[in-house]
N, C-alpha and C positions, 0 to 999 in steps of 0.2 A: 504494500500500500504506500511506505514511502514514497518507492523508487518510481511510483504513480503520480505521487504529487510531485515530487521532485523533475519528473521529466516536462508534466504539463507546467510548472513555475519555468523552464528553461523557455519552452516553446513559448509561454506568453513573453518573457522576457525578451527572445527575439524579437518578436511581432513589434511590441511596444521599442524594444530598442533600435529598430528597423526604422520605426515613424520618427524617433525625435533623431536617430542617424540624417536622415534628410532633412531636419530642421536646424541639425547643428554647421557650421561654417569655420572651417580648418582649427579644431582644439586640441590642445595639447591631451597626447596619449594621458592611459591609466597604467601604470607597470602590473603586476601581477601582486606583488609585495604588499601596494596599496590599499590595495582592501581589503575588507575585516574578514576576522575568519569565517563568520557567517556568510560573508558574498561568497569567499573560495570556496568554499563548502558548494556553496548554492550553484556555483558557473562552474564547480570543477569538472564539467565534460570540455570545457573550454582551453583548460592551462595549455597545453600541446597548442595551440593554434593564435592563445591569447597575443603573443607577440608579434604575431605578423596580421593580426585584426588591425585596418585603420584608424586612427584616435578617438574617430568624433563614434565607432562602434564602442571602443572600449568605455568611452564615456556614457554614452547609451547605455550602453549592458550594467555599468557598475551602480549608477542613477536608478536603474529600473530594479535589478536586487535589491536595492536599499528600500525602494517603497514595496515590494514582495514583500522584504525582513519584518518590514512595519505593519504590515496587515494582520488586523483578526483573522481567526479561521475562518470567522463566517467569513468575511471580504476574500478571503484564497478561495472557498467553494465558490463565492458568487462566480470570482474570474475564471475557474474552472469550469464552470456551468456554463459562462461566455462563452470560454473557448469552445467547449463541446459542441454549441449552436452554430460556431461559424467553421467549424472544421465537418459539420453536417450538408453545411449547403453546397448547391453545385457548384463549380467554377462558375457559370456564365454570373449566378447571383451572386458571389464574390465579388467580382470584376463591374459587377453594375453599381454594388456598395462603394467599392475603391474609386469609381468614377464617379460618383454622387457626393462622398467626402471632397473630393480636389475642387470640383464643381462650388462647394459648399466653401473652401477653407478658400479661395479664390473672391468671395464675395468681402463688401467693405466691415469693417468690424463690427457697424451699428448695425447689418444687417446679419451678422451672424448672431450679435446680442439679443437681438428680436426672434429672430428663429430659436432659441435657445430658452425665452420665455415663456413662446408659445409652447412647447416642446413641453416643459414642466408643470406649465398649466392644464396640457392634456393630461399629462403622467398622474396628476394630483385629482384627476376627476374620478369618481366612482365607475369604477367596470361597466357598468350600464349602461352608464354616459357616454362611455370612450365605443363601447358597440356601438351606440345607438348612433353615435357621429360618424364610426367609418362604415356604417351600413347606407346612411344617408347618402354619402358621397359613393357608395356604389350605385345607388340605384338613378346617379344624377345621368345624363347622355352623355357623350362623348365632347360635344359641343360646351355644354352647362361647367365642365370640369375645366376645359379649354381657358372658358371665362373667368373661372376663381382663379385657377392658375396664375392667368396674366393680370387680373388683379391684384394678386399677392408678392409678384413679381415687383422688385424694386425697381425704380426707373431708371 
């Protein structure tokens, strides 16, 4: 069961240290030595490779151990639970997610801040509510959708 958790904490550690790899801009390496024994512990499938990873990964990797090290167990299940639902879906829904994020993190800050309110404001509605609303917008036309759409679209 560890060696369960332990593998899915690497695998999300990738993923997550994959996204902020691309967000980081030439930083200086992590050596191996650096981190605590709980990271080495945590990335030790990595030591063998650790030194030839480029810096802004190894900074990624040692960043995202640390907030792994930091979480409750419930917070590991949730992200394990994550991961189980996104390593379910098919490639092509992968790929539409990945392209709906860039789409999304490409937009102006206030509009990402807005979409992120609405977003919690659905979350926070009662189950019923939240059916009742994406049943709505299925049964609207193809046209009717079109329109909210480009309503909701910033200009």
């Amino acid at each position: 069961m560890k060696a369960i958790v332990r593998t899915m904490a690497l695998v999300t550690l990738l993923i997550v240290g994959g996204y902020a790899h691309a967000q980081q801009t030439a930083p200086q390496g992590v050596r191996w030595e650096q981190l605590s024994d709980d990271q080495r512990q945590l990335l030790g499938n990595m030591q063998s490779q650790w030194s030839n990873l480029p810096p802004a990964r190894q900074q990624a990797l040692a960043k995202s151990a640390g907030r792994w090290l930091a979480m409750s167990s419930e917070q590991r299940g949730q992200v394990g639970q994550r991961f189980q639902r996104w390593q379910a879906l098919e490639n092509g829904e992968r790929n539409e997610i990945r392209r709906r994020y860039q789409e999304f993190r490409q937009l102006p800050n206030g509009d990402q801040v807005r979409i992120r309110r609405n977003f919690k404001r659905f979350q926070n509605m009662a189950p019923e509510r939240r059916q009742e609303l994406r049943q709505r917008y299925r049964d609207l036309s193809p046209q009717e959708r079109r329109r909210i759409q480009q309503r909701l679209r910033p200009q």
